[in-house]
N, CA, C and O atoms as a Maestro MAE file, in Angstrom:
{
 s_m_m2io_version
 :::
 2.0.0
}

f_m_ct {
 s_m_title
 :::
 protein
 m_atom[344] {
  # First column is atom index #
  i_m_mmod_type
  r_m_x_coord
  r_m_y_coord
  r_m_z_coord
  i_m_residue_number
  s_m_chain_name
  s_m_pdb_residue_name
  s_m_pdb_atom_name
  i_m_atomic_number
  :::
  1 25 0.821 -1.194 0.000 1 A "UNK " " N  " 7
  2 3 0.000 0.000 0.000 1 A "UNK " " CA " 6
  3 2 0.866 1.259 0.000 1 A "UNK " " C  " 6
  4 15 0.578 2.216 -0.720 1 A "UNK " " O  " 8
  5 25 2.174 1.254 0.999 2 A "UNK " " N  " 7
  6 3 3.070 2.343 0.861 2 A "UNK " " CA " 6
  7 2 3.496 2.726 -0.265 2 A "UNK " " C  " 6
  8 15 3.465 3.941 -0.460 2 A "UNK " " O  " 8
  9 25 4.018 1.852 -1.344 3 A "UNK " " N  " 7
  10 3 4.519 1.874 -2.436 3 A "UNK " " CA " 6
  11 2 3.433 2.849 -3.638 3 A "UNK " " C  " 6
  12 15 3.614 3.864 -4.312 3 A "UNK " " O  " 8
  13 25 2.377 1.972 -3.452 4 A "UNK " " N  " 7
  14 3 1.139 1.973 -4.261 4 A "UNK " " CA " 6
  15 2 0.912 4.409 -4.061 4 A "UNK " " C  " 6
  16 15 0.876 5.401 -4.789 4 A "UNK " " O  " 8
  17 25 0.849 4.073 -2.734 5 A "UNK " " N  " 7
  18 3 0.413 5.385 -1.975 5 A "UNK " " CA " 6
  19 2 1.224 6.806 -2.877 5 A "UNK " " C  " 6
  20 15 0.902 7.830 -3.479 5 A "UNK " " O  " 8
  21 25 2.586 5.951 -2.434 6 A "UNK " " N  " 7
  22 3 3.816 6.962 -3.383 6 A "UNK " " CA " 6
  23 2 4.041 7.186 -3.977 6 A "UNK " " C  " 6
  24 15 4.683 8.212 -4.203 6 A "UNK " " O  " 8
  25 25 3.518 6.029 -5.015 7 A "UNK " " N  " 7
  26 3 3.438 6.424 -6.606 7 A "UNK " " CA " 6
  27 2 2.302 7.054 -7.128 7 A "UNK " " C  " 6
  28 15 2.334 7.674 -8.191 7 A "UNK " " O  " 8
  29 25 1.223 6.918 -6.386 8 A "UNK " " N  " 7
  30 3 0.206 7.056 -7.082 8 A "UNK " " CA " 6
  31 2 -1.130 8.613 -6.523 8 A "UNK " " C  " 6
  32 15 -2.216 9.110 -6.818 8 A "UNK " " O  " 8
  33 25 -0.256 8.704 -5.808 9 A "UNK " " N  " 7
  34 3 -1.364 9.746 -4.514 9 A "UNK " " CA " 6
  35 2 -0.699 11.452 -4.892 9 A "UNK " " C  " 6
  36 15 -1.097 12.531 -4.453 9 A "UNK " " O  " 8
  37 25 0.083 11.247 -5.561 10 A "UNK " " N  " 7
  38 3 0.791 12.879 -5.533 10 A "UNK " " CA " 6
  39 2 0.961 13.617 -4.924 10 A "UNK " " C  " 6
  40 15 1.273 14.745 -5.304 10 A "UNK " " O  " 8
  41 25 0.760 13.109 -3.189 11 A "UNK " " N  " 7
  42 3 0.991 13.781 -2.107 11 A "UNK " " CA " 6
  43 2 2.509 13.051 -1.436 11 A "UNK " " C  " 6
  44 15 2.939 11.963 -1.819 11 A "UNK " " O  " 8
  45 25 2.994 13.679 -0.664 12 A "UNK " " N  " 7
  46 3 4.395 13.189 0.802 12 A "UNK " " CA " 6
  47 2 3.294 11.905 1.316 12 A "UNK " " C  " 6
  48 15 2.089 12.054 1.517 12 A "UNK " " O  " 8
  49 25 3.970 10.808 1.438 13 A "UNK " " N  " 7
  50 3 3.232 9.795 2.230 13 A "UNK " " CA " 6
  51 2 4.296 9.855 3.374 13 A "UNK " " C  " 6
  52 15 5.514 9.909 3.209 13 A "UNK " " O  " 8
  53 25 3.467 9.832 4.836 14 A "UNK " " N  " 7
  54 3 4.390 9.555 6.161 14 A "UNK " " CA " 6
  55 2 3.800 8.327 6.715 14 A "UNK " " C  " 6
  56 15 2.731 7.931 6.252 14 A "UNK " " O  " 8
  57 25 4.455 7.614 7.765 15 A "UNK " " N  " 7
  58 3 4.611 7.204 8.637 15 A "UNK " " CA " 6
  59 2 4.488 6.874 10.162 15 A "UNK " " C  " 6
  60 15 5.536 6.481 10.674 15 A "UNK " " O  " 8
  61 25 3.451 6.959 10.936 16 A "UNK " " N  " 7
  62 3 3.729 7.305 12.105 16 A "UNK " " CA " 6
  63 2 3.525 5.690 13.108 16 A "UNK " " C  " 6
  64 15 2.461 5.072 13.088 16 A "UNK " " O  " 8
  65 25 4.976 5.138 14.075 17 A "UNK " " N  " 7
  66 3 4.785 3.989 14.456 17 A "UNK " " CA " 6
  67 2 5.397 4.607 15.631 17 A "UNK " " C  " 6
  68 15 5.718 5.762 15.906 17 A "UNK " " O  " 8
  69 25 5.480 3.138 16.428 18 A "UNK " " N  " 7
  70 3 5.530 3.353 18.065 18 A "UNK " " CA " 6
  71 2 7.216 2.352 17.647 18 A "UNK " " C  " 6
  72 15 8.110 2.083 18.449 18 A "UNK " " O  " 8
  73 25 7.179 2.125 16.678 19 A "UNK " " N  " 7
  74 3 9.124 1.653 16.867 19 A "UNK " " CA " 6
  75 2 8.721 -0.048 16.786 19 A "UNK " " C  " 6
  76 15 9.570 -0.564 16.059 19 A "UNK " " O  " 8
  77 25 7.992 -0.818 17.143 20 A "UNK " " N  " 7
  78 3 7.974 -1.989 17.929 20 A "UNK " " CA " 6
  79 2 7.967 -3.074 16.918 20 A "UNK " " C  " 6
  80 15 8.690 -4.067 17.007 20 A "UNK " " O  " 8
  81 25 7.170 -2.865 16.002 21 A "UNK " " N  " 7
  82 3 7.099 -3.957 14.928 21 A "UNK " " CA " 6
  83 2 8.419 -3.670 13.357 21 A "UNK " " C  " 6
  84 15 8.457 -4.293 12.296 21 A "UNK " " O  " 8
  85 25 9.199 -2.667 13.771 22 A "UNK " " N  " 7
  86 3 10.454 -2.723 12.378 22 A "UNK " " CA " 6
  87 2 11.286 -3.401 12.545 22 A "UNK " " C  " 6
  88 15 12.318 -3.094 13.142 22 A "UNK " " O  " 8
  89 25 10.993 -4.666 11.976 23 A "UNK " " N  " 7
  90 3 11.744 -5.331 11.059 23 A "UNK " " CA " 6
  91 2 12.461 -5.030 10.244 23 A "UNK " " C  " 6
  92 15 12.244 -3.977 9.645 23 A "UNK " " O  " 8
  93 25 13.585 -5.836 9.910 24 A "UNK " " N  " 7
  94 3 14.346 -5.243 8.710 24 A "UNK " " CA " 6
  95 2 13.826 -5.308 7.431 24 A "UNK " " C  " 6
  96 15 14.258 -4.636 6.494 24 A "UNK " " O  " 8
  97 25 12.700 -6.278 7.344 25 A "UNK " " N  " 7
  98 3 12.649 -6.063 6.084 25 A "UNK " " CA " 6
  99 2 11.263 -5.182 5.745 25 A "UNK " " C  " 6
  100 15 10.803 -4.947 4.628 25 A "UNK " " O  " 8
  101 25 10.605 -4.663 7.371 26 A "UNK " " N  " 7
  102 3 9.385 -3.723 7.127 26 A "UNK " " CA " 6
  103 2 10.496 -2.450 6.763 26 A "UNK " " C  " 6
  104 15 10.258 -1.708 5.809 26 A "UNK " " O  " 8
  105 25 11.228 -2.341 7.266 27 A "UNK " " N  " 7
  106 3 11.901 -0.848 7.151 27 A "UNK " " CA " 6
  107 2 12.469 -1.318 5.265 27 A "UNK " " C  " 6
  108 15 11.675 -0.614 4.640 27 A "UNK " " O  " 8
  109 25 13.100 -1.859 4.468 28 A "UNK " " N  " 7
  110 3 13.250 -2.395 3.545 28 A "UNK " " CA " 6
  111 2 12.239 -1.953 2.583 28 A "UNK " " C  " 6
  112 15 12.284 -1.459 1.457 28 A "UNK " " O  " 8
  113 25 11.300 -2.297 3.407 29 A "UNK " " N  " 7
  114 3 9.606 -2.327 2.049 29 A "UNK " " CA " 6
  115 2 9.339 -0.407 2.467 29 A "UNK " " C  " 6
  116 15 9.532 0.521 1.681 29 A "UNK " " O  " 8
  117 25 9.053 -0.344 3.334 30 A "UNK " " N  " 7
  118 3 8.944 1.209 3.522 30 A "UNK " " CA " 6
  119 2 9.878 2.707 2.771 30 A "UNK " " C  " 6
  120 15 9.531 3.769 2.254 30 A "UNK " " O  " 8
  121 25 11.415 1.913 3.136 31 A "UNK " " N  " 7
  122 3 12.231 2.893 2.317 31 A "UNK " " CA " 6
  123 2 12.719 2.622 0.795 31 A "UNK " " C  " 6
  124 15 13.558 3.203 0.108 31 A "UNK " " O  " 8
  125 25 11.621 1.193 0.456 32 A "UNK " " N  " 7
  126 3 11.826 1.166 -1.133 32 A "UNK " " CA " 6
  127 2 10.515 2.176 -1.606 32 A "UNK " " C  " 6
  128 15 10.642 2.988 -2.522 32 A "UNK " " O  " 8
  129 25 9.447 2.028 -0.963 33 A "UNK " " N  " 7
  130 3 8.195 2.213 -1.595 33 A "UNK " " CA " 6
  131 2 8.780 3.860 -1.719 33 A "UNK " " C  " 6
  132 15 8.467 4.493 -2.727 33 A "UNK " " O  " 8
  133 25 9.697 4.562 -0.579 34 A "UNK " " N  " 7
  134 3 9.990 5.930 -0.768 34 A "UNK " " CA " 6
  135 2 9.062 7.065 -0.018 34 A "UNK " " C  " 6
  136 15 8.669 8.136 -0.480 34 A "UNK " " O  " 8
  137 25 8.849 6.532 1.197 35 A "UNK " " N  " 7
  138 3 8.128 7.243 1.881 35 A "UNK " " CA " 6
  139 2 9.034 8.271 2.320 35 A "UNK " " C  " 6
  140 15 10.261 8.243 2.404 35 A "UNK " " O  " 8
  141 25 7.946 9.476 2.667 36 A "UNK " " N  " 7
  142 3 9.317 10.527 2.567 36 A "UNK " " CA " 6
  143 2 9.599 11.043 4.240 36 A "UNK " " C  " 6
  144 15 10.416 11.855 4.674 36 A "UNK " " O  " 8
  145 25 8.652 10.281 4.892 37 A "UNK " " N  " 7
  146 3 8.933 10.695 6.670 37 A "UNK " " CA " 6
  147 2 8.152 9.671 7.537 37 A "UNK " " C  " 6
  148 15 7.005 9.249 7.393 37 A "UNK " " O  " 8
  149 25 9.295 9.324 8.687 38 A "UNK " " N  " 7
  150 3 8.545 8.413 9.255 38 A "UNK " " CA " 6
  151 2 8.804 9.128 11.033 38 A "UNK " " C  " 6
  152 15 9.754 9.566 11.683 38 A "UNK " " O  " 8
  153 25 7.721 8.960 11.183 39 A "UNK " " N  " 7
  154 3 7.331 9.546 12.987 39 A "UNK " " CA " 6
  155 2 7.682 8.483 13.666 39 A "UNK " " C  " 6
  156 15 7.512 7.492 12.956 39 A "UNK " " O  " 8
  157 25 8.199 8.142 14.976 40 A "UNK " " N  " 7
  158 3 8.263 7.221 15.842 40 A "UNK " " CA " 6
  159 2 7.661 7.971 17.276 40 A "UNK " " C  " 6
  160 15 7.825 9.066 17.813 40 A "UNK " " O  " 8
  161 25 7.032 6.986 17.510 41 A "UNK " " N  " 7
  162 3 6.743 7.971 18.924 41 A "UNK " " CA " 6
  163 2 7.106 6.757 20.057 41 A "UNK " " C  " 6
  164 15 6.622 5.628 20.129 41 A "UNK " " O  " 8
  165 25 7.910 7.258 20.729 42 A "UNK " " N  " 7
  166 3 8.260 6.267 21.865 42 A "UNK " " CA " 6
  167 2 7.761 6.544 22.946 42 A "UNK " " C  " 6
  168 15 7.857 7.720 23.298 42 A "UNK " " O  " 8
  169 25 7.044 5.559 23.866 43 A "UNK " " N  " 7
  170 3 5.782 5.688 24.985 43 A "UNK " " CA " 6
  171 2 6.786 6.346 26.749 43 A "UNK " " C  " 6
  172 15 6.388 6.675 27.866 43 A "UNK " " O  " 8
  173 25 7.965 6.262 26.183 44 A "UNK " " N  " 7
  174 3 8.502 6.617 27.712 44 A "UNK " " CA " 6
  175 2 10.387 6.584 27.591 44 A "UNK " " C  " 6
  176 15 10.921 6.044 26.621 44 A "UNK " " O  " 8
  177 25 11.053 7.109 28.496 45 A "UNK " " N  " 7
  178 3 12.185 7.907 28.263 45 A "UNK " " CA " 6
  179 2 12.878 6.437 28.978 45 A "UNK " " C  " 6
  180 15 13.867 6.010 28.383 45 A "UNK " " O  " 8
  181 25 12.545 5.874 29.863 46 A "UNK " " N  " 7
  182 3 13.463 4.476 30.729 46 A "UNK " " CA " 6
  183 2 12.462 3.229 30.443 46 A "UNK " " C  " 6
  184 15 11.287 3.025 30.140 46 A "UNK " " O  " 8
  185 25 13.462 2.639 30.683 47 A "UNK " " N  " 7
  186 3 13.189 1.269 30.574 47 A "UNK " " CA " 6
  187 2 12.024 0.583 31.582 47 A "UNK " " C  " 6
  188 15 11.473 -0.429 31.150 47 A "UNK " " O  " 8
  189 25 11.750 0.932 32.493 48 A "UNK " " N  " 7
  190 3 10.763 -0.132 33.526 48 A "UNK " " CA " 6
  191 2 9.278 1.032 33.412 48 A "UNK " " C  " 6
  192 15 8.208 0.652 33.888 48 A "UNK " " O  " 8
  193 25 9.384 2.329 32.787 49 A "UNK " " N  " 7
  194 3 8.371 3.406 32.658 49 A "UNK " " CA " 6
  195 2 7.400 2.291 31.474 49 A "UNK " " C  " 6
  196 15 6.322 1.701 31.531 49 A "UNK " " O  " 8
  197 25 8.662 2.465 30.307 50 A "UNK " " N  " 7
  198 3 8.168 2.024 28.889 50 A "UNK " " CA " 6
  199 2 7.335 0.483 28.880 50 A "UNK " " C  " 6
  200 15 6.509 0.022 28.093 50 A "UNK " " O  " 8
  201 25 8.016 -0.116 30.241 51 A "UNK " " N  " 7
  202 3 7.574 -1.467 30.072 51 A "UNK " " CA " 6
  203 2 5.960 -1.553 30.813 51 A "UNK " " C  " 6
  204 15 5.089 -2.355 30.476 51 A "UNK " " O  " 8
  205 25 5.835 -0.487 31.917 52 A "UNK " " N  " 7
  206 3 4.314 -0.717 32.225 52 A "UNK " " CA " 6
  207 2 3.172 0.146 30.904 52 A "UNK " " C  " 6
  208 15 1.996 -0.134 30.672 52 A "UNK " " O  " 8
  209 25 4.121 1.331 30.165 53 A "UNK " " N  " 7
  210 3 3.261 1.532 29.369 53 A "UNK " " CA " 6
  211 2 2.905 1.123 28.166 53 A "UNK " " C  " 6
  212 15 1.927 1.397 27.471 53 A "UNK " " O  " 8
  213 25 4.062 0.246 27.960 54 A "UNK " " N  " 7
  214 3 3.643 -0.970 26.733 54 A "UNK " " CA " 6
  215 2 3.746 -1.955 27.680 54 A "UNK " " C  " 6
  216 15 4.656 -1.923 28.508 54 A "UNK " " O  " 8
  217 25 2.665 -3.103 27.654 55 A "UNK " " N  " 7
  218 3 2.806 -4.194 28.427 55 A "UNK " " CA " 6
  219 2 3.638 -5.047 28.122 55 A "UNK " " C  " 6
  220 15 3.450 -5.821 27.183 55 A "UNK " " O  " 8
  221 25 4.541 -5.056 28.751 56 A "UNK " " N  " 7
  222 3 5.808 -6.368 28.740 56 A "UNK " " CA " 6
  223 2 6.979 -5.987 27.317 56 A "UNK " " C  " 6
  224 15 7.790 -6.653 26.672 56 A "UNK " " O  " 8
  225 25 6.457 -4.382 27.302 57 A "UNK " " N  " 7
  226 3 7.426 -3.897 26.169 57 A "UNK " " CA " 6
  227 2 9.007 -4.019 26.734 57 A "UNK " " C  " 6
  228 15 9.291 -4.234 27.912 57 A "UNK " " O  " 8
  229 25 10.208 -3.792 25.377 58 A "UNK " " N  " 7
  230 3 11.199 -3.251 25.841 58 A "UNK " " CA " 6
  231 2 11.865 -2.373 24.682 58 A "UNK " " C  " 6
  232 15 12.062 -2.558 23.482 58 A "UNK " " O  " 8
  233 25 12.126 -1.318 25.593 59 A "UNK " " N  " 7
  234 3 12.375 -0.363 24.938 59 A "UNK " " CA " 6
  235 2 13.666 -0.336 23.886 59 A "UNK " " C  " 6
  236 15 13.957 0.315 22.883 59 A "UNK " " O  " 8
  237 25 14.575 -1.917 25.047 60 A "UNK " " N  " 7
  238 3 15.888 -1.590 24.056 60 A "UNK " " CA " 6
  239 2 15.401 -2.282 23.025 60 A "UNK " " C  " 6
  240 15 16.380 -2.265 22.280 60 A "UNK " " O  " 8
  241 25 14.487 -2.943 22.399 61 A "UNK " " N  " 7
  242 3 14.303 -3.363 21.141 61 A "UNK " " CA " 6
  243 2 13.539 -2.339 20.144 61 A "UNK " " C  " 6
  244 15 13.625 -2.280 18.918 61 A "UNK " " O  " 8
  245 25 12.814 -1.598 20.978 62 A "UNK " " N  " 7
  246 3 12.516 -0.540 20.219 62 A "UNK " " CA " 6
  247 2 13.553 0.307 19.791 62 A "UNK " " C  " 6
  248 15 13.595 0.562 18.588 62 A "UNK " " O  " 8
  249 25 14.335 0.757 20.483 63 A "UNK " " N  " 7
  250 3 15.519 1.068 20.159 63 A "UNK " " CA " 6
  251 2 16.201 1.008 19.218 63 A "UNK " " C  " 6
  252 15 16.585 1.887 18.446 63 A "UNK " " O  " 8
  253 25 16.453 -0.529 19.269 64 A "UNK " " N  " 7
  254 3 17.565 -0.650 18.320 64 A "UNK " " CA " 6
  255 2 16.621 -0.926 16.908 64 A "UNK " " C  " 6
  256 15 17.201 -1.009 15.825 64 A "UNK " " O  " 8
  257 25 15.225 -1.053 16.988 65 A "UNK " " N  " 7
  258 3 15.001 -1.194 15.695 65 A "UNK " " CA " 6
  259 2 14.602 0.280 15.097 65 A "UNK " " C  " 6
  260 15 14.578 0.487 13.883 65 A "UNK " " O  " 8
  261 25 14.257 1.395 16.183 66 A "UNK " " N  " 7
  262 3 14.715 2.636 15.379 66 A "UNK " " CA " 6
  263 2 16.223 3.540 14.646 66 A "UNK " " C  " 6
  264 15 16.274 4.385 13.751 66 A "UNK " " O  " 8
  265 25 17.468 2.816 15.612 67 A "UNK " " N  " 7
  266 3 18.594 2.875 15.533 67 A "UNK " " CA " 6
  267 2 19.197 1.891 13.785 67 A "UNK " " C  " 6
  268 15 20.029 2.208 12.935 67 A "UNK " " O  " 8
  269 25 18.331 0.747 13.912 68 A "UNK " " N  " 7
  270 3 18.068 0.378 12.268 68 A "UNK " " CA " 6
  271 2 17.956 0.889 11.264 68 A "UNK " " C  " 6
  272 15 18.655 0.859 10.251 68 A "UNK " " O  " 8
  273 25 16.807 1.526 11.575 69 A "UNK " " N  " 7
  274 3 15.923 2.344 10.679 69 A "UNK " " CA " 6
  275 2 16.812 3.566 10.186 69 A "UNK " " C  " 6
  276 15 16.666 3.848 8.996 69 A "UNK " " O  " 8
  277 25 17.318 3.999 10.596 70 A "UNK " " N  " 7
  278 3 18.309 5.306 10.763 70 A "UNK " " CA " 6
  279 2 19.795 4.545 10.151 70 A "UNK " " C  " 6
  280 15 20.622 5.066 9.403 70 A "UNK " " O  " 8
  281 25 19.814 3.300 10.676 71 A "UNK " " N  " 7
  282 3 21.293 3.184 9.820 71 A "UNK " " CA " 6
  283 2 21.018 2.484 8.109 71 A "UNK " " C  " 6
  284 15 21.708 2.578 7.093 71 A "UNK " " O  " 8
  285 25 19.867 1.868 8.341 72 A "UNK " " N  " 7
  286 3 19.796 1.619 6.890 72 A "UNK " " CA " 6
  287 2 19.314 2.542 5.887 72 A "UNK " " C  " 6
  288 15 19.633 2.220 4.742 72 A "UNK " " O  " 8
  289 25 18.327 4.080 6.051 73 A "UNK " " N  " 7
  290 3 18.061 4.755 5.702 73 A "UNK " " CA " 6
  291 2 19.571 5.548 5.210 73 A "UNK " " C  " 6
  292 15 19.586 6.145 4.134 73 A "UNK " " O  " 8
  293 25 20.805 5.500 6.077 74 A "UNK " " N  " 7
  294 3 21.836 6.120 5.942 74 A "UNK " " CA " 6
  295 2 22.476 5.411 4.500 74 A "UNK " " C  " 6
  296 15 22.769 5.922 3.419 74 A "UNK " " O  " 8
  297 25 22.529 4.388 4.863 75 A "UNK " " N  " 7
  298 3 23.656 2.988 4.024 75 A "UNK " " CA " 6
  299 2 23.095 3.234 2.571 75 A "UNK " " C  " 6
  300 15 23.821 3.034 1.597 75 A "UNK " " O  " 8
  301 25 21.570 3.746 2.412 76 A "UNK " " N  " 7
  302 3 20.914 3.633 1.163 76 A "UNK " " CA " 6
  303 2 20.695 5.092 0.256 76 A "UNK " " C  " 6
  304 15 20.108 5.218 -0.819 76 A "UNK " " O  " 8
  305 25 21.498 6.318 1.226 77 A "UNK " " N  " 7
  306 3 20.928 7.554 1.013 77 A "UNK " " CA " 6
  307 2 19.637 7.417 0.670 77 A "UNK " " C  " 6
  308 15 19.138 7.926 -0.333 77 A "UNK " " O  " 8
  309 25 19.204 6.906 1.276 78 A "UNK " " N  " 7
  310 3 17.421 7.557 1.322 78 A "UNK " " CA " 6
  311 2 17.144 8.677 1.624 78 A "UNK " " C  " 6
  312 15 17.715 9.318 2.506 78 A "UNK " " O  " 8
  313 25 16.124 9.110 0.855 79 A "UNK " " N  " 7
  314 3 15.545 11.015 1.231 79 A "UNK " " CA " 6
  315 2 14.580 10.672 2.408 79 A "UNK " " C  " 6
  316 15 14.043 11.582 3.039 79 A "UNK " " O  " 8
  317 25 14.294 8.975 2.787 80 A "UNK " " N  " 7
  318 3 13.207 9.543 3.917 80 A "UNK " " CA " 6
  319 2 13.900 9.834 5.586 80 A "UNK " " C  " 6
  320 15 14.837 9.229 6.107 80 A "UNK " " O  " 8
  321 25 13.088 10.945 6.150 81 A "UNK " " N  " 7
  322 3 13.267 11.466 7.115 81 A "UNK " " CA " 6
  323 2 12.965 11.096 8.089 81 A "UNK " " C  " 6
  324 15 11.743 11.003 8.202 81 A "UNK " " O  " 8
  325 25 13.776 10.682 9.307 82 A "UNK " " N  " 7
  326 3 13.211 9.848 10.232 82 A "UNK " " CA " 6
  327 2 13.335 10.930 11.419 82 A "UNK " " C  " 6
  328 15 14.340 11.594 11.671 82 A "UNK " " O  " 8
  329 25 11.944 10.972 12.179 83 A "UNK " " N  " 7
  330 3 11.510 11.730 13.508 83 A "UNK " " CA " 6
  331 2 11.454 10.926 14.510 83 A "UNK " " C  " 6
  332 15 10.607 10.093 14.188 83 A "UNK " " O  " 8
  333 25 11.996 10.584 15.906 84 A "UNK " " N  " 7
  334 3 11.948 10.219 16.892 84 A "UNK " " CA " 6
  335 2 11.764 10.997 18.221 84 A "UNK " " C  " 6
  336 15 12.669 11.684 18.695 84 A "UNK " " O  " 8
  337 25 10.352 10.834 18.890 85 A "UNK " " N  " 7
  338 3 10.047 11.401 20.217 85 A "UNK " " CA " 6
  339 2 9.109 10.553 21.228 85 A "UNK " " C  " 6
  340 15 8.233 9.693 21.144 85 A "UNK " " O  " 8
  341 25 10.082 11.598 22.663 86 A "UNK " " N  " 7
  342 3 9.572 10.826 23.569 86 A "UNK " " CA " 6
  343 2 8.452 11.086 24.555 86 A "UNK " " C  " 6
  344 15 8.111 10.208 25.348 86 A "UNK " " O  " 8
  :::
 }
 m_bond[343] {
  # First column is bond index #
  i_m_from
  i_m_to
  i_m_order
  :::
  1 1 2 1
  2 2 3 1
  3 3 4 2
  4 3 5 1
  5 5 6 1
  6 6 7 1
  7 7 8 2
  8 7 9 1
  9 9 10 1
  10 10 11 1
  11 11 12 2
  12 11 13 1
  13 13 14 1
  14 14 15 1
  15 15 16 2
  16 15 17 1
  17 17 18 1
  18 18 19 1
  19 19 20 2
  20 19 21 1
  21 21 22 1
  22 22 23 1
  23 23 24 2
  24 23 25 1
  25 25 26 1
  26 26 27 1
  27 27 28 2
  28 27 29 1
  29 29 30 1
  30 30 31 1
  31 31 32 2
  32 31 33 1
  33 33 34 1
  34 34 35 1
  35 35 36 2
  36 35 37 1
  37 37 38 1
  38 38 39 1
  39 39 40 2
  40 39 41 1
  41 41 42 1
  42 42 43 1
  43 43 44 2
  44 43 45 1
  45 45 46 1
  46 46 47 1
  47 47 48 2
  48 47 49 1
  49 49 50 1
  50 50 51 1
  51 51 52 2
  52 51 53 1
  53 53 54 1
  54 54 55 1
  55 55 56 2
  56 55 57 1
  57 57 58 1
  58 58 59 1
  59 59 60 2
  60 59 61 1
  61 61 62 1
  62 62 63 1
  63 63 64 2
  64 63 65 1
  65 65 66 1
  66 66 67 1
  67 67 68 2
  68 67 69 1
  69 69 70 1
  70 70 71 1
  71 71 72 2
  72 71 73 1
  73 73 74 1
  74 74 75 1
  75 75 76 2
  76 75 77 1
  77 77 78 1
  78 78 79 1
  79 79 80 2
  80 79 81 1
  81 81 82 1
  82 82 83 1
  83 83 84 2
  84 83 85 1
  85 85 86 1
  86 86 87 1
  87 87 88 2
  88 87 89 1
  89 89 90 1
  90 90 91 1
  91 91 92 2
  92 91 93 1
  93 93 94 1
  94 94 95 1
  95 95 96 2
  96 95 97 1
  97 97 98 1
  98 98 99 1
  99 99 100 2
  100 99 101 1
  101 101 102 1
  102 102 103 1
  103 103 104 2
  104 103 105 1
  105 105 106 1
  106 106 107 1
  107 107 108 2
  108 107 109 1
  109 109 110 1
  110 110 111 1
  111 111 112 2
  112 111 113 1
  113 113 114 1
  114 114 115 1
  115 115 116 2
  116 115 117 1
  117 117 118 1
  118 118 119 1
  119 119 120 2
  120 119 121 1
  121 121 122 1
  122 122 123 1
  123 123 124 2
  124 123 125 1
  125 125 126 1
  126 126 127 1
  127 127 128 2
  128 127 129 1
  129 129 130 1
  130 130 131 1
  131 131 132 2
  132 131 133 1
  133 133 134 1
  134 134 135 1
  135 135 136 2
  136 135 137 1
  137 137 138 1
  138 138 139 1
  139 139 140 2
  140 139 141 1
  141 141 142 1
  142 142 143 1
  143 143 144 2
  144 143 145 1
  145 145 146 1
  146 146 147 1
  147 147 148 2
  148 147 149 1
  149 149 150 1
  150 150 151 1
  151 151 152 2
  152 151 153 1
  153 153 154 1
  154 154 155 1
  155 155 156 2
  156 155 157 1
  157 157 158 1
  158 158 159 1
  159 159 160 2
  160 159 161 1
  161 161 162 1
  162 162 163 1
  163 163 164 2
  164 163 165 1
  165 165 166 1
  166 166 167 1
  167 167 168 2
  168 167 169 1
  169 169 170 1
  170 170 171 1
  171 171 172 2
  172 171 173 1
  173 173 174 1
  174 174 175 1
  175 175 176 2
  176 175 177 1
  177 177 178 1
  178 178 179 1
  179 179 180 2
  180 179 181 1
  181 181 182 1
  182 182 183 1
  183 183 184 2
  184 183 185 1
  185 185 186 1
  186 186 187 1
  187 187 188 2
  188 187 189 1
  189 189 190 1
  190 190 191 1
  191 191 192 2
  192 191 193 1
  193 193 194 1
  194 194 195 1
  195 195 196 2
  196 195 197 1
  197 197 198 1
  198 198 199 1
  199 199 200 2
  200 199 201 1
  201 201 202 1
  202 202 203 1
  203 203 204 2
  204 203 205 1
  205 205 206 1
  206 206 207 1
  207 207 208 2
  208 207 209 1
  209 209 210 1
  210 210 211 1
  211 211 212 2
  212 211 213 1
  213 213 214 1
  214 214 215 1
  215 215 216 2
  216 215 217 1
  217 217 218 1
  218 218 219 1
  219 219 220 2
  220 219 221 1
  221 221 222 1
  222 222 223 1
  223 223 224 2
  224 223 225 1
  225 225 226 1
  226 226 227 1
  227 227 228 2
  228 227 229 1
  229 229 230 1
  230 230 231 1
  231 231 232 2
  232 231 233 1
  233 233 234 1
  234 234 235 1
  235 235 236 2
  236 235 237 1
  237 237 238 1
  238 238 239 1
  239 239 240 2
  240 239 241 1
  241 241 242 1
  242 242 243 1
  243 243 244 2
  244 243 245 1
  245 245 246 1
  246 246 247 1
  247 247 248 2
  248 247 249 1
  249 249 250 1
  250 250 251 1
  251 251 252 2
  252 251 253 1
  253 253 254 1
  254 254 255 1
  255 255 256 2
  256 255 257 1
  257 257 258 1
  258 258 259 1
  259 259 260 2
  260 259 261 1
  261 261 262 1
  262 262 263 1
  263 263 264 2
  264 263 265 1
  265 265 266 1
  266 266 267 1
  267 267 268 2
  268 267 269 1
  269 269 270 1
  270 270 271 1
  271 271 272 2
  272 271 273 1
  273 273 274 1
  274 274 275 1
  275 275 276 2
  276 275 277 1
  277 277 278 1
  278 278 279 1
  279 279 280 2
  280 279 281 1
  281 281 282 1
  282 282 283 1
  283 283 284 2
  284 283 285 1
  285 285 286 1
  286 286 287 1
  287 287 288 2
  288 287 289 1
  289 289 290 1
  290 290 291 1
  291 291 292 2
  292 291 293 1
  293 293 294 1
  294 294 295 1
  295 295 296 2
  296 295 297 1
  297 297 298 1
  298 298 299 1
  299 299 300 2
  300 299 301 1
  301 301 302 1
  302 302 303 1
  303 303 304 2
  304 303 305 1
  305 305 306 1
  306 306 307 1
  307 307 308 2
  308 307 309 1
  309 309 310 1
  310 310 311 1
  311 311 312 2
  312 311 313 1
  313 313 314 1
  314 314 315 1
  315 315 316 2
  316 315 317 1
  317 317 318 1
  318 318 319 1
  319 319 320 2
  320 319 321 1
  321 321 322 1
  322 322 323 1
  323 323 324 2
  324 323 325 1
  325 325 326 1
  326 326 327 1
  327 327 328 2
  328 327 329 1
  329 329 330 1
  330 330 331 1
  331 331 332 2
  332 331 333 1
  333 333 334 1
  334 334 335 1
  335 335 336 2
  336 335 337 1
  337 337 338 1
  338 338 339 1
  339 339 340 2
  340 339 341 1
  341 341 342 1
  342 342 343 1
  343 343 344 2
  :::
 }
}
């Protein structure tokens, strides 16, 4: 649908996730389709905050799969823009 969206909508398609489900190869399909901004919103600043406000979350995986996102966006010069807040 991202892809579809980008090619076909003639508008900026964004993004907005909580970090938790990027995969490498969701981030893959996202920065092929050429989305041009992706929001992360992270639920809390420490680790035992984040975990009662995502149930049984952890943040360092959120983490590192936004820390992903950011290095493969780099590796590929991608134009999309990645926003992270807490």
């Amino acid at each position: 649908m991202l892809a579809y969206a980008t090619k076909h909508s003639g508008v900026l398609v964004t993004v907005t996730t909580n970090g938790v489900s990027m995969k490498k190869s969701r981030i893959e399909k996202m920065l092929d389709a050429g989305v041009a901004f992706v929001d992360i919103s992270i639920d809390a600043f420490s680790p035992e905050t984040y975990a009662k406000i995502r149930v049984n979350g952890d943040l360092n995986v959120t983490r590192a799969n936004v820390l992903k996102l950011i290095a493969m966006s780099k590796e590929r010069g991608s134009k999309t823009k990645v926003w992270s807040a807490t």
